[in-house]
C-alpha positions in Angstrom: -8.8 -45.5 -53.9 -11.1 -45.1 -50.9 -8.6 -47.1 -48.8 -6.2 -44.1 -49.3 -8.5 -41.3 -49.0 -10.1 -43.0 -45.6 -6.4 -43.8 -44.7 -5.4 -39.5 -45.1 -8.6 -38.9 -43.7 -7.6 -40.4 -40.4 -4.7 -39.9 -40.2 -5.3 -35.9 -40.2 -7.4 -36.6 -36.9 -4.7 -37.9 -35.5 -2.8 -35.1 -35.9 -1.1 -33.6 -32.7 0.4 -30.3 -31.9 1.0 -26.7 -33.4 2.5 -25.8 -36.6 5.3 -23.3 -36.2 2.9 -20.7 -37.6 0.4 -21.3 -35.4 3.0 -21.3 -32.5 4.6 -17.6 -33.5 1.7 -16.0 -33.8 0.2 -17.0 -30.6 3.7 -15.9 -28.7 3.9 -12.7 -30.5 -0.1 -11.8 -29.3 1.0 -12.7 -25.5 3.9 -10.9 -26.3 2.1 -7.6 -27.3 0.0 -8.1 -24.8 2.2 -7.9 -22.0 4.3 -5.1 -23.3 0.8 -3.3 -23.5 -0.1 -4.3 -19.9 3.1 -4.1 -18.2 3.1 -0.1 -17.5 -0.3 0.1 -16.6 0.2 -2.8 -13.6 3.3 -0.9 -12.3 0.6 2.3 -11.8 -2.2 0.1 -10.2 0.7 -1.3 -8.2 1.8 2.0 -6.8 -1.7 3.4 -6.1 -2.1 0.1 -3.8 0.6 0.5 -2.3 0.0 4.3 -1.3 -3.2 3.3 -0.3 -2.4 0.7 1.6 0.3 2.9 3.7 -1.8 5.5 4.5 -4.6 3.3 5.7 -2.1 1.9 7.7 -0.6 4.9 9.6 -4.5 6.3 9.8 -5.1 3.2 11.7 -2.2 3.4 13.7 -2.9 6.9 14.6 -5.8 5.7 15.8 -4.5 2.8 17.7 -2.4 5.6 19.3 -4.8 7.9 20.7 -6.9 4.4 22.0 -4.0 3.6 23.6 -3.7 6.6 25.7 -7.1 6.8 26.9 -7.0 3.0 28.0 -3.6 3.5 29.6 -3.8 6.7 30.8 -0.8 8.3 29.5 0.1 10.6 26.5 0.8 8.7 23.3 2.5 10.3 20.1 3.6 9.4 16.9 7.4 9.5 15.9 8.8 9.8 12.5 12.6 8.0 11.4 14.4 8.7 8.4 11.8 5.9 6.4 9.8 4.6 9.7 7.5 5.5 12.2 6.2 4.5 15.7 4.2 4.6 18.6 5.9 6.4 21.8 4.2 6.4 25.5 4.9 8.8 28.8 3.3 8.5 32.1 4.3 12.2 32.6 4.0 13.5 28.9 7.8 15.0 29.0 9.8 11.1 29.0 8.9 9.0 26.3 9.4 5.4 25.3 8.3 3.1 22.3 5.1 1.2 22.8 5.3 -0.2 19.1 8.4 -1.5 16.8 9.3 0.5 13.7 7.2 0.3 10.6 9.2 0.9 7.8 7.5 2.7 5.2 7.6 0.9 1.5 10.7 2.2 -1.0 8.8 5.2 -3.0 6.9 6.1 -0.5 7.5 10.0 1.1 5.8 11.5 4.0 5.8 14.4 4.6 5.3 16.3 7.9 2.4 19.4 8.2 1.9 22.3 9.9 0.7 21.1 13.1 3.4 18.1 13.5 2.9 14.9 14.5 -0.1 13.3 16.1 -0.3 13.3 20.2 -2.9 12.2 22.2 -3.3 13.2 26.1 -4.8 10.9 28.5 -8.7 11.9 27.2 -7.2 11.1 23.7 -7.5 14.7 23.0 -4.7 15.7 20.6 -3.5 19.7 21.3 -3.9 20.6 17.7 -4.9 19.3 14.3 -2.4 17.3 12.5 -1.7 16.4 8.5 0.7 14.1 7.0 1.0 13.8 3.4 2.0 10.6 1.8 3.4 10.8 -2.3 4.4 8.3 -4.8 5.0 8.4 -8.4 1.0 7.4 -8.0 -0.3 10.5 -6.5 -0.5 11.7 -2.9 -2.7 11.2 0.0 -2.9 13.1 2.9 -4.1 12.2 6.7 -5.4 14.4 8.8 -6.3 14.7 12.8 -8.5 16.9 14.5 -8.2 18.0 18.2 -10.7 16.1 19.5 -9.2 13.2 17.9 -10.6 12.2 14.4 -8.9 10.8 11.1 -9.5 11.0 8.1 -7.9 10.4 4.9 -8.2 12.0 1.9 
């Protein structure tokens, strides 16, 4: 009789695996997890990717008006249907691209202010402020320029 209990016992340790119980409930946790997760992700997504473009065109904005003091020549920023880039003129009146197109990421508006776009003279001294606003389905950020050449994004 001890042979048989001794014999169950063991065999029990050896026991390998899930049951199918075990196995549905541990799918339908990941399961609800995900579904619970997924929305939230897509939000975090879009806020990185808004800030992520409007870090970039700050820093290109600044590249721009380092650019024109090092060469010497007016540099300004040029908007395309869903792009943007960098233009130079020795004479401030004939302009020609100094950078490639950066396409700006699908979802992603910008929008134009008040004072246009940025443009540096050859002191890197813009002739007025500047805004451009940036939305998303996760918000909207907005970069600005000052005359004597700051940005700042907000």
């Amino acid at each position: 009789m001890e042979a048989s209990l001794e014999r169950g016992t063991l065999a029990s340790r050896d026991r390998r695996g899930f049951t199918l119980l075990e196995l549905l409930v541990g799918v339908s946790l990941v399961a609800i997890v995900a579904g619970v997760s997924t929305p939230m992700l897509s939000r975090v997504r879009h806020q990185y990717v808004l800030d992520g473009v409007s870090r970039q065109i700050a820093l290109d904005i600044s590249k721009a008006r380092m650019q024109a003091i090092s060469q010497n020549r007016t540099v300004r920023m040029q908007l395309g249907s869903n792009s943007y880039l960098l233009e130079g003129s020795e004479d401030g009146s004939v302009f020609e691209p100094i950078t490639n197109p950066v396409a700006l990421p699908a979802g992603v508006e910008l929008v134009v202010g008040d004072g246009g776009l940025p443009r540096f003279n050859r002191q890197g001294l813009a002739p007025n402020s500047t805004s451009i606003s940036l939305s998303s389905p996760a918000g909207v950020k907005t970069i600005r320029t000052t005359a004597l050449g700051r940005v700042t994004r907000s």
